[in-house]
C-alpha positions in Angstrom: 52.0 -27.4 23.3 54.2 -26.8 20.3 54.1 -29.3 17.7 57.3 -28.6 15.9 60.6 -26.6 17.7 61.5 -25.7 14.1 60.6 -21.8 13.5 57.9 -21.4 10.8 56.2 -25.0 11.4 54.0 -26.6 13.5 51.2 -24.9 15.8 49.6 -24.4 18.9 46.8 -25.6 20.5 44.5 -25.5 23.7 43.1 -27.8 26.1 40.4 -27.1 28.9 38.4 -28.1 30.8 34.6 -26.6 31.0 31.9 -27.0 34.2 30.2 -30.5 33.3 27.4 -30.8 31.9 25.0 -33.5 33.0 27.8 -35.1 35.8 30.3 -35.4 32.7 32.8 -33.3 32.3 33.3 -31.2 29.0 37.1 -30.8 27.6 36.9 -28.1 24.9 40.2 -28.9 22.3 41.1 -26.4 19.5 44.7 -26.3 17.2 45.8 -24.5 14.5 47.2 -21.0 16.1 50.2 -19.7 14.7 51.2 -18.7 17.9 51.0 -19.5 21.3 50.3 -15.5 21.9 47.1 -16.6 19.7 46.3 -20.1 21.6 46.6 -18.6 25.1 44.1 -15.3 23.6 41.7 -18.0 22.2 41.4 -20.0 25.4 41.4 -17.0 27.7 38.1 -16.3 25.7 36.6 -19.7 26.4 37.5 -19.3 30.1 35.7 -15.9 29.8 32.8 -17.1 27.9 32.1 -20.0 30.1 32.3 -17.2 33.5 29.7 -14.9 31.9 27.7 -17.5 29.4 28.7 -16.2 25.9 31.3 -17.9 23.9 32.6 -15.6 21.1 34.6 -17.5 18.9 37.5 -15.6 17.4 37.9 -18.0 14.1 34.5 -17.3 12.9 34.1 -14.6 10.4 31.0 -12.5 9.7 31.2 -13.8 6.3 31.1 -17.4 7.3 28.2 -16.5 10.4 26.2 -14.6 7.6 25.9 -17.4 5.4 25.5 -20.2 8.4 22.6 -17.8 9.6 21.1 -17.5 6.1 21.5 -21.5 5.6 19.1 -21.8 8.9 16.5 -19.0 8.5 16.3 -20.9 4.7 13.6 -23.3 5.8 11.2 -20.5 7.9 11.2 -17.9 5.5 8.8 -16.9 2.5 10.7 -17.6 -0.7 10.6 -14.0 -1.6 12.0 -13.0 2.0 14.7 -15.5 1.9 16.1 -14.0 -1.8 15.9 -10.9 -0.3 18.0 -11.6 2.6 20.4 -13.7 0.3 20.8 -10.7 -1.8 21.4 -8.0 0.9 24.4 -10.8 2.5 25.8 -11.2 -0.9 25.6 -8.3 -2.4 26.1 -5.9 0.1 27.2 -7.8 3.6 30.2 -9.8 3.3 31.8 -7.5 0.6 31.6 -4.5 3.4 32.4 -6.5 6.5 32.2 -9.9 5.9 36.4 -10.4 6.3 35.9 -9.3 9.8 36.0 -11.3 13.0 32.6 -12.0 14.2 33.8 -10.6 17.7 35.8 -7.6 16.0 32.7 -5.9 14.4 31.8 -2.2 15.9 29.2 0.1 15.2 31.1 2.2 13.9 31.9 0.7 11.0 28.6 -0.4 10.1 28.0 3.5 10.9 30.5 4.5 8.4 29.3 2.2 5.7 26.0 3.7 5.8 27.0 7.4 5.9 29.4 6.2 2.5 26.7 4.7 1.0 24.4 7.9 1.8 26.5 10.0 0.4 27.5 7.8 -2.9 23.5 8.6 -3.1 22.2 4.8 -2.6 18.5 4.5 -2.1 17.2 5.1 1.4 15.2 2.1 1.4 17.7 -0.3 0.1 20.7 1.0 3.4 17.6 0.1 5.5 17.0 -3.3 4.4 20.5 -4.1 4.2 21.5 -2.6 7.8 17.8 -4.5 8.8 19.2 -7.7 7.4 22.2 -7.2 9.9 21.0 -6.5 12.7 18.2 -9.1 12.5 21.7 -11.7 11.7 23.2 -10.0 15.1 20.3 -10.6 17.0 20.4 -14.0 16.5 24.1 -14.2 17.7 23.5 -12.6 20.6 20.5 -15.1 21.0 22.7 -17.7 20.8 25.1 -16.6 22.7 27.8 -15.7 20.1 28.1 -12.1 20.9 27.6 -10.2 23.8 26.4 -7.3 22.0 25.0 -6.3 18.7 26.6 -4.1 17.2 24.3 -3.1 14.7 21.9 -3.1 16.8 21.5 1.4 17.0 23.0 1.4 13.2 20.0 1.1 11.5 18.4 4.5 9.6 15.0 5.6 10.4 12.6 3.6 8.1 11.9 5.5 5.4 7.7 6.6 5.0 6.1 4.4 2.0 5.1 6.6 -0.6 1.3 7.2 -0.9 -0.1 4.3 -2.5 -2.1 5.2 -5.7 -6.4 4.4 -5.9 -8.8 4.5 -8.4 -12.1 6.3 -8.0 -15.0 3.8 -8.4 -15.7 5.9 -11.6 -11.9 5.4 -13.0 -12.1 1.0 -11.8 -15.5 0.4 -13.3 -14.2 2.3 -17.0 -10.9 -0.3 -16.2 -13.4 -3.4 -16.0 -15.5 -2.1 -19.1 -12.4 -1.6 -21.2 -11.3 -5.5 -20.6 -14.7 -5.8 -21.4 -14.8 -4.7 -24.5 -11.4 -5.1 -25.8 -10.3 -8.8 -24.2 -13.0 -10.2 -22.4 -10.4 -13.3 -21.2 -9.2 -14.6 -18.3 -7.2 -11.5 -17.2 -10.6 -9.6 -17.4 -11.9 -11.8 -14.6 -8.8 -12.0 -12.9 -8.8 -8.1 -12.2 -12.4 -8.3 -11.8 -12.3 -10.3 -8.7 -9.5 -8.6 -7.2 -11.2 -5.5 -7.3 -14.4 -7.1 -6.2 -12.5 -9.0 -2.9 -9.3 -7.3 -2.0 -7.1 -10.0 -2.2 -3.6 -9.7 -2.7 -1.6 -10.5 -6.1 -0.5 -14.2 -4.6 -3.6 -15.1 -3.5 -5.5 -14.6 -6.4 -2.7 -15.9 -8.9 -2.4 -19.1 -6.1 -6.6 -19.8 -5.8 -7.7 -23.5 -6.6 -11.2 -24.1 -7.6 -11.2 -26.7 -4.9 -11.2 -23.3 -2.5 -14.0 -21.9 -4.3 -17.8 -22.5 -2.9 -20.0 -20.6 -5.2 -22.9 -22.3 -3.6 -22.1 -20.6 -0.2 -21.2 -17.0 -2.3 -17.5 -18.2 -0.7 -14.0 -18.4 -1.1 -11.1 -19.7 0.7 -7.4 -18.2 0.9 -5.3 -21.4 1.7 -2.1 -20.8 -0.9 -0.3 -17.8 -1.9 2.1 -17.9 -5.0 5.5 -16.2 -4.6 8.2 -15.9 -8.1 11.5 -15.6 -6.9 13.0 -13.3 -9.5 10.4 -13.7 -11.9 11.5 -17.2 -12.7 11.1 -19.5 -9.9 7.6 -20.3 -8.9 6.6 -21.4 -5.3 3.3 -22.2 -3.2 3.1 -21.6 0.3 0.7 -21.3 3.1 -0.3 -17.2 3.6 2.1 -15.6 6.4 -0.7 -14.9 9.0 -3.6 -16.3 10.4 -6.0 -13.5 9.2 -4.7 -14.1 5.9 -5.9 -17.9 6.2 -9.6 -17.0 6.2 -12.7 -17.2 3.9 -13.9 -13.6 1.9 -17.3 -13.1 0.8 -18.6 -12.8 -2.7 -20.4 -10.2 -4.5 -23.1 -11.1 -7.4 -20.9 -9.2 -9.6 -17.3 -11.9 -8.1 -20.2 -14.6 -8.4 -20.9 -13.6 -12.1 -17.3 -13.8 -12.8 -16.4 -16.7 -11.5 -19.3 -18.4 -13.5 -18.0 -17.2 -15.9 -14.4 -18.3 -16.0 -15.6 -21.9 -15.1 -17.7 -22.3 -17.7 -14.7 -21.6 -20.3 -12.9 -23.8 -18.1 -15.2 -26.7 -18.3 -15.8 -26.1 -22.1 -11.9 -26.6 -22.6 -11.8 -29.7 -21.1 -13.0 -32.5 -22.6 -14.0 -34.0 -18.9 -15.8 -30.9 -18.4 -14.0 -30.9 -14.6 -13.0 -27.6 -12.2 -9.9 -28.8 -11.2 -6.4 -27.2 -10.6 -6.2 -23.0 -11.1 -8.5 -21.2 -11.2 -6.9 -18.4 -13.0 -3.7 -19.8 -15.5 -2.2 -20.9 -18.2 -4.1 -21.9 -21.6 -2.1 -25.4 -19.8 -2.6 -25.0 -16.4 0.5 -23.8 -14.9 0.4 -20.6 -13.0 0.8 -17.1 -14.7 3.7 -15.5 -13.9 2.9 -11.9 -11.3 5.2 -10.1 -13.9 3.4 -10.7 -17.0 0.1 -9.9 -15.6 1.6 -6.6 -13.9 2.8 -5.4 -17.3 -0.7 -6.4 -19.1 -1.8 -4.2 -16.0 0.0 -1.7 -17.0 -0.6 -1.8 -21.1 -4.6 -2.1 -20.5 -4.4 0.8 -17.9 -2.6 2.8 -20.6 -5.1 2.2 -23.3 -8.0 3.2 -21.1 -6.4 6.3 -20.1 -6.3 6.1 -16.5 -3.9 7.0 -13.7 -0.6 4.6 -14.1 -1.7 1.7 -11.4 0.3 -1.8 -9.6 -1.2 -5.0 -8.7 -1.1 -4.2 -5.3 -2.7 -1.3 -5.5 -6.1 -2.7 -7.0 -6.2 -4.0 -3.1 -5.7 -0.6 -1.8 -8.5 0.9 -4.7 -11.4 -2.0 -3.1 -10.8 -1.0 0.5 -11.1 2.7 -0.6 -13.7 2.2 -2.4 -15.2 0.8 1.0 -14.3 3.5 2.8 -15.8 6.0 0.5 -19.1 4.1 1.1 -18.8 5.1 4.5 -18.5 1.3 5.2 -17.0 0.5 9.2 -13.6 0.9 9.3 -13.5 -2.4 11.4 -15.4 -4.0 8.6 -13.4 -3.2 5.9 -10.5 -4.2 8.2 -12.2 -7.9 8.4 -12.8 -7.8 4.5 -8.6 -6.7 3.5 -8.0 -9.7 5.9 -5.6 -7.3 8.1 -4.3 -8.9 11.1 -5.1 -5.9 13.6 -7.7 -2.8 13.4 -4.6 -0.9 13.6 -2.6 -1.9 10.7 -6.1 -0.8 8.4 -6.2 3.0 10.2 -2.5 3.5 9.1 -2.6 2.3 5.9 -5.9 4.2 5.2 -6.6 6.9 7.7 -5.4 10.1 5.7 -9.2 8.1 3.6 -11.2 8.9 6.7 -11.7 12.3 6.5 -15.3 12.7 6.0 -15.8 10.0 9.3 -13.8 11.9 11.3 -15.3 15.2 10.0 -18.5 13.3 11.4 -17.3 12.6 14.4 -16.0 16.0 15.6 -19.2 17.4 14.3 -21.3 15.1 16.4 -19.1 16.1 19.6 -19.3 19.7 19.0 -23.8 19.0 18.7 -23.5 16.9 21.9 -21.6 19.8 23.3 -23.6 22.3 21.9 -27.2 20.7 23.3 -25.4 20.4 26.8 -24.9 23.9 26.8 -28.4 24.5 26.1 -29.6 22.6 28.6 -27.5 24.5 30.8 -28.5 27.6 29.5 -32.7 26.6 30.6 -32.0 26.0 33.9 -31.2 22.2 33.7 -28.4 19.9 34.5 -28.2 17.2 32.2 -25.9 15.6 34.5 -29.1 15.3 37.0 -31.8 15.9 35.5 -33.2 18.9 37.5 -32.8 22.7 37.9 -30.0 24.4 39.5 -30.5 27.8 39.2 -31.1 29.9 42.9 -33.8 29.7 44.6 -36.4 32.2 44.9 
């Protein structure tokens, strides 16, 4: 109905009625169209979403949908993950297509952003997170029942390959521990001397209590995980997966270390009490992953050794496994990895000399069959086939 006859006031609005829900009847009531053009498009919509079970709703923006979608993903995700999808909505989202209708958005011009921002030379990895963050936003619409269709959803770029990730020789990680050694011997020394002697991962390490270490049962516990959202804010969570969430042997050499760095800690408190962090601050709060990448980097430097990240001591301890010609499925228990799988693609091109093993034990199996074959026996049976006399 019109509110006002007078041309350039007033507006329109639409009342209907939807199939009831739980015997009561449902009256969807919306104003504020300029026209009745718009009010009878709007409610046409409705009628249409209600017939085939998705409602897309006209007013909403993808602007206003990005941020409602970041505002409930908030609580679910990592810290880390959630600034990372706040930056790709922010930064890159809503200034490209965030004044469109939710509704009104087409591949195509998600298809031409990308190609623009390809050729403007923009990194390969950073268009795939951002069109990623999109269509994972889309999907959730569609879930929902907001959209019929992502549009995104055939937008995204191939994902580009990870570069090769960098791994000390056991001969270039034990001249690394000796130089700490020699020139620091403090708690960083330790703190690089277990990761290299466990695997675990930058927040783990950084985020281990003494309460989740049992030297008595050569054990240790990963339970928290320690995440700094740009650098500055810290947080504490739970590790994302269940194989994360497990217990990791330790070597004499982890057990000597840890000795080690508990006896300072006991000597500099006056209770003489393991309590709190097990590797921090001179007053207990947690070191920061940025500082102890860049001492990382300064002590790699010194000792003259191939330019190293955090990470990447991980990657150097299930090598160094590997080398050892240690089960692939063990190692895979040891780095924690969720699936068998995800170990052989991160470190197959490092089983060369198994699988040279393996081809050369089928090619002798092969080889001895055709012997057999060769005297007069089937190995297959067990007796002579050749013809008789």
């Amino acid at each position: 109905m019109r509110l006002l006859e007078e041309a350039g006031h007033g507006s329109w609005t639409y009342c209907v009625d939807l199939a009831p829900e739980d015997g009561k009847r449902k009256t969807r009531r919306r104003g504020g169209f300029a026209t009745r053009a718009q009010a009878a498009r709007e409610m046409k919509a409705v009628l249409d979403g209600e017939l085939r079970g998705v409602y897309e709703d006209r007013r909403v923006t993808v602007a206003s949908f990005l941020r409602q979608w970041l505002a409930a993903k908030k609580e679910e995700l990592a810290p880390n993950t959630y600034a990372g999808y706040a930056d790709c909505v922010e930064r890159d989202l809503i200034p490209a297509f965030g004044h469109y209708r939710l509704p009104d958005l087409r591949p195509k011009q998600i298809d031409t952003w990308v190609s623009a921002q390809q050729k403007a030379g923009r990194g390969r990895v950073t268009i795939y997170r951002v069109v990623t963050t999109l269509r994972n936003a889309l999907n959730h619409a569609v879930r929902s029942w907001r959209l019929r269709y992502n549009p995104a959803k055939h937008s995204v770029p191939p994902k580009p390959r990870a570069a090769e990730r960098t791994c000390w020789t056991p001969d270039e990680a034990a001249a690394f521990l000796r130089h700490n050694a020699a020139h620091y011997a403090d708690r960083l020394t330790d703190l690089f001397e277990v990761m290299l002697g466990t695997g675990m991962r930058r927040g783990e390490i950084l985020a281990l209590h003494w309460s989740d270490v049992h030297l008595m049962d050569r054990k240790l516990y990963v339970r928290w995980t320690l995440a700094a959202v740009n650098n500055s804010e810290i947080h504490f969570g739970e590790p994302k997966t269940e194989a994360s969430r497990a217990w990791i042997s330790l070597s004499p050499r982890v057990m000597a270390t840890l000795h080690r760095q508990a006896a300072l800690q006991m000597a500099a408190h006056p209770n003489g009490r393991l309590e709190g962090l097990v590797f921090a601050k001179p007053d207990g709060s947690p070191l920061r992953p940025q500082w102890v990448l860049d001492q990382l980097r300064k002590r790699t430097t010194e000792a003259g050794l191939p330019k190293i990240g955090l990470h990447d001591l991980r990657h150097t301890a299930a090598s160094i496994m590997i080398a050892e010609d240690i089960p692939v499925a063990v190692v895979s228990k040891t780095m924690r990895h969720s699936t068998l799988a995800i170990t052989v693609n991160l470190y197959g091109h490092l089983l060369k000399d198994s699988a040279d093993e393996a081809v050369k034990a089928l090619s002798t199996a092969l080889d001895h069959a055709d012997a057999q074959a060769a005297c007069g026996t089937d190995p297959a049976v067990g007796r002579s086939f050749g013809r008789a006399a």
